[in-house]
C-alpha positions as CSV (number, residue, x, y, z in Angstrom):
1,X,9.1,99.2,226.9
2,X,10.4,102.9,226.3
3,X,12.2,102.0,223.4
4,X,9.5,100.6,221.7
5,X,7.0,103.8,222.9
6,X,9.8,105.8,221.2
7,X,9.7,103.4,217.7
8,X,5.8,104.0,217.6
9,X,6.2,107.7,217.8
10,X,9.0,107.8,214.9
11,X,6.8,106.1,212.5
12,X,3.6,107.8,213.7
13,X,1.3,108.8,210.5
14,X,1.3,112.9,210.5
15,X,-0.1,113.6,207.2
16,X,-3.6,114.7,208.2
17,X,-2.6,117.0,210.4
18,X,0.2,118.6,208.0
19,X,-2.8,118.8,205.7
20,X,-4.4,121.0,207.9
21,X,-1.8,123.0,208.8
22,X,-1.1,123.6,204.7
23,X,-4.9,123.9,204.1
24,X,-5.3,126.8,206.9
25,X,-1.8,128.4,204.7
26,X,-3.7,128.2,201.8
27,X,-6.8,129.5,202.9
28,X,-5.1,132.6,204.0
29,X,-3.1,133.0,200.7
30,X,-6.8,133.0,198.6
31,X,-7.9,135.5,201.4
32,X,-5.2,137.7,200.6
33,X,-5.5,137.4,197.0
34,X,-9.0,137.6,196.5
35,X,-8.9,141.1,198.9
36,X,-6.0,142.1,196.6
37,X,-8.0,141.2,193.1
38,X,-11.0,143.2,194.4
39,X,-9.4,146.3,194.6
40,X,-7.4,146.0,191.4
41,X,-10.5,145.0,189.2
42,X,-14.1,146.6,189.0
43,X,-15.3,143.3,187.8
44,X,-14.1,141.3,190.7
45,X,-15.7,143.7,192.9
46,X,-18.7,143.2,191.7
47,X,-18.7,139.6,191.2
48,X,-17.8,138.9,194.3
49,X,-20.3,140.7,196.1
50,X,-22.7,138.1,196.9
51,X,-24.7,140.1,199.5
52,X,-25.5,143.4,198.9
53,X,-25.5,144.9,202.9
54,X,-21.8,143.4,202.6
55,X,-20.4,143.8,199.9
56,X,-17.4,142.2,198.4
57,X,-16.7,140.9,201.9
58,X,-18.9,138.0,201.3
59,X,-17.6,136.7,198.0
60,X,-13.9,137.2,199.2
61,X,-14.6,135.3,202.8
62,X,-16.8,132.5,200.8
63,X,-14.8,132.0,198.3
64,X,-11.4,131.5,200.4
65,X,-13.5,129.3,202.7
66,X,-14.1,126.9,199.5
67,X,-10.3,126.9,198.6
68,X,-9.0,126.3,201.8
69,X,-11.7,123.4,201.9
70,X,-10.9,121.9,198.1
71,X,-7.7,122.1,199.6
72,X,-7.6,120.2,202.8
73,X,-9.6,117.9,201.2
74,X,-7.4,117.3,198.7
75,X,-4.5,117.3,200.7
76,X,-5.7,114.8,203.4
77,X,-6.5,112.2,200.8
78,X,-3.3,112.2,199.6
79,X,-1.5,112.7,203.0
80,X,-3.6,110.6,204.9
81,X,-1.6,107.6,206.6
82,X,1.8,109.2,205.1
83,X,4.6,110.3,207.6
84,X,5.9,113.8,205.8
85,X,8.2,116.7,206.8
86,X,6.3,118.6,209.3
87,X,8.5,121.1,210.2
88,X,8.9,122.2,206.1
89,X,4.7,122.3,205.9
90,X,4.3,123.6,209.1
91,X,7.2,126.6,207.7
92,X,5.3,126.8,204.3
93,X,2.0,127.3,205.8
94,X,3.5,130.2,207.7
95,X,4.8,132.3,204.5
96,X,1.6,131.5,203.0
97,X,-0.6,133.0,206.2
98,X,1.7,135.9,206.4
99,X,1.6,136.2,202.3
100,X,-2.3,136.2,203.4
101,X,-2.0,138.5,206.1
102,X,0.1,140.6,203.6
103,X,-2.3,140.9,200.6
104,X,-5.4,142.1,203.5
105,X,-3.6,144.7,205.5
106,X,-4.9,148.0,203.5
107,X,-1.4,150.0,202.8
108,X,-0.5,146.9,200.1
109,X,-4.1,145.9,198.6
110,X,-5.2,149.9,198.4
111,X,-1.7,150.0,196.1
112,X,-3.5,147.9,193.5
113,X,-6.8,150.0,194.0
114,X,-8.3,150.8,190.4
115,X,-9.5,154.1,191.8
């Protein structure tokens, strides 16, 4: 009975959750980026500033809420019932969080600052 408890687990369908795992990577990256793109551009500033008593902050948080959704989305239909490499998403989504965590921490974004 152990052997075949051990058979189920090897072929146990992870895709869904890998999705989610990449998603939350991506979702940090577009975070990153869009704090990045606001300083560098005038433009961006002000288009992403949905919310007046906020700022920019709104349109940057919004709209890296809506990519990391497109992509789990995305991701989970096409992973869904799949077995995939968890350990290579699961290290993937960690460059792209710290890539994320990179682009908001204010010594790198403020070196693309227009001002």
């Amino acid at each position: 009975m152990s052997q075949r408890r051990g058979a189920e687990r090897s072929e146990f369908a992870n895709g869904a959750a890998a999705a989610s795992v990449l998603a939350a990577g991506i979702g940090s990256l577009a975070l990153g980026f869009f704090t990045v793109v606001v300083e560098a551009s005038e433009w961006a500033r002000e288009a992403l500033n949905l919310y007046g008593p906020v700022g920019p902050l709104s349109g940057k948080t919004t709209f890296a809420v809506i990519v990391w959704l497109v992509g789990w989305v995305a991701l989970h239909f096409a992973w869904r019932g799949k077995q995939v490499n968890f350990g290579r998403v699961f290290a993937f989504a960690l460059v792209l969080i710290m890539l994320g965590f990179i682009g908001t921490f204010p010594p790198f974004f403020e070196a693309f600052s227009y001002e």
